[in-house]
Legacy VTK file of the C-alpha trace (Angstrom):
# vtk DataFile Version 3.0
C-alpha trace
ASCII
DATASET POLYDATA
POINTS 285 float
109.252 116.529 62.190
108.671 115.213 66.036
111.993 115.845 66.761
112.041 119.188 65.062
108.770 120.663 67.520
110.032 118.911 69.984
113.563 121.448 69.434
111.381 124.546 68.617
108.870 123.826 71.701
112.299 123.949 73.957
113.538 127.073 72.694
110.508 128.862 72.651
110.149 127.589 76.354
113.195 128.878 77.072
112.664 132.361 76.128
108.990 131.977 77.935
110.822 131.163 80.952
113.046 133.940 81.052
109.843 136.150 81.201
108.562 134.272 84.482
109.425 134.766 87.797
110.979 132.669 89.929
111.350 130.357 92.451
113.582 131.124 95.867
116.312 128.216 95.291
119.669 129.644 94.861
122.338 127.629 92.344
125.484 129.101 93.626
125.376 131.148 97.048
128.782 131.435 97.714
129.213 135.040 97.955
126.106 135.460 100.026
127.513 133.293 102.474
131.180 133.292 102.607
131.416 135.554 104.982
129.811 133.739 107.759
131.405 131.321 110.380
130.847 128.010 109.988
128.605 125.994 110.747
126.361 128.900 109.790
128.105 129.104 106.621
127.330 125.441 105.541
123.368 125.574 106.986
122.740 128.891 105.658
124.011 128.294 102.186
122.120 124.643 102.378
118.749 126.553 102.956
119.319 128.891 99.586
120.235 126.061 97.527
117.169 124.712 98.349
115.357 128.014 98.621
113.584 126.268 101.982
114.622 127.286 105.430
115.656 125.101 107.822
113.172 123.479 110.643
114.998 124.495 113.635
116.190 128.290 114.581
119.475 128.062 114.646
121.629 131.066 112.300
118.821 133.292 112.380
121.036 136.582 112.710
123.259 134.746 110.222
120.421 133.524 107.346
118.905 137.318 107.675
122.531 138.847 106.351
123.184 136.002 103.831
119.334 136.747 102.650
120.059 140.209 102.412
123.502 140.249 101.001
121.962 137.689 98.069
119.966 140.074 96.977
121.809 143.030 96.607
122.143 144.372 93.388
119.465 143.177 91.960
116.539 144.404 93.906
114.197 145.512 91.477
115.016 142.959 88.698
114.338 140.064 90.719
110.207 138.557 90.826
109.327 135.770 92.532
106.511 133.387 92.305
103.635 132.657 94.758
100.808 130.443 95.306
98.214 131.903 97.086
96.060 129.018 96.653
96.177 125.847 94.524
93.432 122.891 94.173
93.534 119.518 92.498
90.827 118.376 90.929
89.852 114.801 89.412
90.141 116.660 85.573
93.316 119.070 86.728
94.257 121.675 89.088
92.643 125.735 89.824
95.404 127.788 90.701
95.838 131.594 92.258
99.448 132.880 91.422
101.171 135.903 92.397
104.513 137.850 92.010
106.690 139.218 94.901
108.724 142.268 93.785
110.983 145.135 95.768
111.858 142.472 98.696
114.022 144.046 101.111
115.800 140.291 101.251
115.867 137.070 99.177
112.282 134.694 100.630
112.709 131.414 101.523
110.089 128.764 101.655
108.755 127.605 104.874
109.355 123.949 105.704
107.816 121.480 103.658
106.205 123.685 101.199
107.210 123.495 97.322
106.128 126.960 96.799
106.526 130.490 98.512
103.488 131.906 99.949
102.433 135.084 100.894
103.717 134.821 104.380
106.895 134.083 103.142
107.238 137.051 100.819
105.395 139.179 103.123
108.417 138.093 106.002
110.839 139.550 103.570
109.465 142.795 102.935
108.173 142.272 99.289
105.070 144.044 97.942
102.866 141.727 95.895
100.524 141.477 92.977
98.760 139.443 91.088
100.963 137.782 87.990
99.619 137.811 84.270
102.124 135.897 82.141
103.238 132.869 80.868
103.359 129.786 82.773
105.466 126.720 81.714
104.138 123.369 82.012
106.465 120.520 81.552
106.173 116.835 82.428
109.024 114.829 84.172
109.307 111.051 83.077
110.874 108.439 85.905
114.112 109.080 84.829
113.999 112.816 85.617
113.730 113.785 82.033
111.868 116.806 81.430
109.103 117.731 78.559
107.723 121.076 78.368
104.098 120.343 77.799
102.235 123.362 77.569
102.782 127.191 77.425
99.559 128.708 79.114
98.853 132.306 79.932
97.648 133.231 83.882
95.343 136.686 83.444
94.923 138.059 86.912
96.473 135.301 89.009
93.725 132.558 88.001
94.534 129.556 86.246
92.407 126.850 85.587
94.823 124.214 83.985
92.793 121.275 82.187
94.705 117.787 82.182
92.877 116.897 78.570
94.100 119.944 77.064
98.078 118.777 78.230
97.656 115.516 76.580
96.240 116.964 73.432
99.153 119.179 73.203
101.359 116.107 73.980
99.748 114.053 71.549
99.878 116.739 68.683
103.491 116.934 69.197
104.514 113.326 68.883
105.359 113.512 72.509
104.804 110.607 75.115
101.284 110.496 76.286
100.342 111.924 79.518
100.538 108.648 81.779
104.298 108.760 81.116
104.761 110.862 83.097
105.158 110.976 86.775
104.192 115.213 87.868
103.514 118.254 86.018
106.081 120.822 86.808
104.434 123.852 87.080
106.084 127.149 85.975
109.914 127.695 85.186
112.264 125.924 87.515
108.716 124.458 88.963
108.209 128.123 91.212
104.192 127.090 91.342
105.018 123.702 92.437
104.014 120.864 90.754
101.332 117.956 90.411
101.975 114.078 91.024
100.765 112.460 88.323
100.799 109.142 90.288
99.131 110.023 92.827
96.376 111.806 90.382
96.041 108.490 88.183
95.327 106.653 91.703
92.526 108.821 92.691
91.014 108.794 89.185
90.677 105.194 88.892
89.310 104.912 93.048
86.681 107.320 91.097
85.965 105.055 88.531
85.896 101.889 90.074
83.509 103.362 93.088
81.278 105.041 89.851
81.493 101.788 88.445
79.963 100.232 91.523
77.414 102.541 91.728
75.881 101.454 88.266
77.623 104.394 86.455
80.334 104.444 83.619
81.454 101.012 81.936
82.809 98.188 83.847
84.744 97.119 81.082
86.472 100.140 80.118
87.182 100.780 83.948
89.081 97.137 84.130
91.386 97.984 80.890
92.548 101.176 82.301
92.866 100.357 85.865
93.974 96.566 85.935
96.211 96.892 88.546
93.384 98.883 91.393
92.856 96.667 94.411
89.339 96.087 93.614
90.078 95.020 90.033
88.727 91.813 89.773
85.564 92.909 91.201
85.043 95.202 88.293
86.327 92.218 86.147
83.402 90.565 87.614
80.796 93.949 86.995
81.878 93.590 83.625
81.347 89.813 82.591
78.169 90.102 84.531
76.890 93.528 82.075
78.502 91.655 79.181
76.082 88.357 80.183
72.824 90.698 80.502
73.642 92.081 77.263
74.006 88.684 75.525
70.913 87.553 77.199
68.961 90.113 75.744
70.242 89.949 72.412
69.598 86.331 72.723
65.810 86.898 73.119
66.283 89.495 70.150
67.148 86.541 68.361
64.197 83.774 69.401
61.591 87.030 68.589
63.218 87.479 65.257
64.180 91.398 66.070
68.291 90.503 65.626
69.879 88.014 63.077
72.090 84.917 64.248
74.748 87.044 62.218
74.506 89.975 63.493
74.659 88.109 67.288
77.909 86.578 66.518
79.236 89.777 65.034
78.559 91.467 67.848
79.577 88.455 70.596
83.134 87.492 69.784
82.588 85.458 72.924
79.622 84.041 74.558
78.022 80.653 76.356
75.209 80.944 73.571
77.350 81.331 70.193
76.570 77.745 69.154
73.213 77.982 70.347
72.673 80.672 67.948
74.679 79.428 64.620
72.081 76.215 65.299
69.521 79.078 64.654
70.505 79.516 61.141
73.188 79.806 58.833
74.838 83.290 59.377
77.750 83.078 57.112
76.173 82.561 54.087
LINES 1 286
285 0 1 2 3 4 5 6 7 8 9 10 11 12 13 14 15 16 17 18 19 20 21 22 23 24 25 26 27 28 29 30 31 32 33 34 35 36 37 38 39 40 41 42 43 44 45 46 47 48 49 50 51 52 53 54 55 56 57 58 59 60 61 62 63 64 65 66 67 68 69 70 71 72 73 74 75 76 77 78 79 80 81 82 83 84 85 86 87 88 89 90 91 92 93 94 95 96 97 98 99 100 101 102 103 104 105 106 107 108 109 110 111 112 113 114 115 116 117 118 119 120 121 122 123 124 125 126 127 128 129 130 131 132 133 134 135 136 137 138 139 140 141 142 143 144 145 146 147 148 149 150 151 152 153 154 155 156 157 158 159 160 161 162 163 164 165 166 167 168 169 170 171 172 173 174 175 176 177 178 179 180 181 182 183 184 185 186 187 188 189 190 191 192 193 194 195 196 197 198 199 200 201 202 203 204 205 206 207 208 209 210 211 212 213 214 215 216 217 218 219 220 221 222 223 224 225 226 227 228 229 230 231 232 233 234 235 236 237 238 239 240 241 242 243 244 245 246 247 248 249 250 251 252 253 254 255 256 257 258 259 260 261 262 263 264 265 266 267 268 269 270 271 272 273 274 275 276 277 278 279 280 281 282 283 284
C-alpha cells in the first residue's frame, strides 16, 4: 500500500508540477547558443544550464542574444518563479512568491542566489504578479534521491510552510521521517529554492540545549535527540541532576508515607536509593 501512495503521490506531483512555473536553468541550450563564437559559446550556454550568470562581465552582448533567442517562441507560455522574500524559522520557513510573465528575454539568477528575484526578472523586461498555485515540496535524502513531501497551495504569494505538517504527511505515507532528509526542495525543479535540513536540525537543538540551560524544556529529552551537540554531556549532566531531585523528593514521599516503596521502584528503574527503599517494605507482594 506504501509503495502504491508512494506511485500515486509521484504522478499526481507530476501533473502539479506542470502547473507551476519555473525556474531559469536551461537543460539543453544548444540552439540558443550555437550561433555564437566561442568562448562565448561555451560560457554563455554554461550560465543557462545553470540558469545563474556568470561573476565576471565578459559575453555580455553575447548572453543578451542567446537570452533572447532562448526565448523565442514561447513568450507568453513561459512563467517563472520568484522569491521576493523568504524566512526560516525554528518550526519552518514564511515565504513571498511571485511569477514573472511576458519577459522580453529568458532571466538568469544573479550570482550565488538559488532563486530569481525581482531584480532579475525586472532586468529582463518581465511584468510580475503575485503567484496562487500549487507548490511542490519534496525532500532529498544523501544520496540525491528525491521524495515529494507535500503538495501545498500559495494564495496571494504568502506561504507559511509548517515543518510538523511535512512530517505528518511523511509519516502518513509510510515515507522516511523528516530527519532523513538533508533539504526541502521547494517548488518544481526547486524554482523557490530550498531549505537545509542540516543546517535547520543544528539550530534547533543550539535552541534546545540553551532552553535547557535556562531551566526550560527537559534535559533528558534534549540529550536523546541531540547526543551528538557540543554541549551534550552538559545536558547529560542537567538531566541526572533533575532525575536526582526528583528521586529525592519521591524519597521523602516515601519516609512521610504519601508514595509506596512500589510505586518508587516503578517509577525509578534506576536510582542510589532503590535498596534503601525495598528495605522499607515489601513492594512485590
Amino acid at each position: 500500500m506504501a509503495g502504491a501512495g508512494l506511485v500515486a503521490a509521484l504522478l499526481f506531483a507530476g501533473v502539479v508540477e506542470a502547473r507551476e512555473p519555473r525556474g531559469s536553468a536551461v537543460g539543453e541550450p544548444r540552439a540558443a547558443v550555437q550561433e555564437l563564437a566561442s568562448p562565448c559559446r561555451e560560457q554563455v550556454g554554461a550560465e543557462l544550464r545553470r540558469g545563474e550568470v556568470d561573476a565576471g562581465v565578459q559575453c555580455e552582448v553575447e548572453r543578451r542574444l542567446a537570452l533572447r533567442r532562448q526565448l523565442r517562441g514561447g513568450r507568453s507560455l513561459v512563467g517563472f518563479g520568484l522569491v521576493e522574500r523568504a524566512t526560516a524559522g525554528l518550526a519552518g520557513l514564511s515565504l513571498l512568491l511571485s511569477e514573472a510573465r511576458g519577459c522580453a528575454r529568458w532571466p538568469l539568477r544573479l550570482p550565488g542566489r538559488e532563486a530569481l528575484g525581482l531584480f532579475e526578472a525586472k532586468a529582463a523586461g518581465c511584468w510580475i504578479r503575485r503567484y496562487t498555485g500549487p507548490l511542490t515540496v519534496a525532500g532529498v535524502l544523501p544520496d540525491g534521491g528525491r521524495v515529494v513531501a507535500l503538495v501545498v497551495e500559495v494564495v496571494e504569494g504568502h506561504l507559511e510552510l509548517d515543518l510538523a505538517r511535512i512530517a505528518v504527511s511523511l509519516d502518513r505515507r509510510g515515507l522516511p521521517d523528516l530527519d532523513a532528509f538533508v533539504r526541502l526542495e521547494l517548488g518544481a525543479d526547486g524554482w523557490a529554492g530550498s531549505l537545509d535540513l542540516v543546517v535547520q536540525r543544528a539550530r534547533l537543538a543550539d535552541w534546545h540545549v540553551a532552553s535547557v540551560q535556562r531551566g526550560r524544556g527537559v534535559a533528558a529529552l534534549c540529550s536523546v535527540r541531540h547526543p551528538e551537540h557540543r554541549q551534550a554531556d552538559v545536558v547529560r549532566t542537567l538531566a541526572l541532576t533533575a532525575s536526582l531531585r526528583r528521586q529525592e523528593a519521591d524519597l521523602r514521599a516515601v519516609q512521610r508515607g504519601e508514595l509506596t516503596p512500589r510505586r518508587f521502584l516503578e517509577r525509578h528503574a534506576w536510582s542510589p536509593y532503590r535498596q534503601l527503599v525495598a528495605a522499607m517494605g515489601a513492594p512485590w507482594e
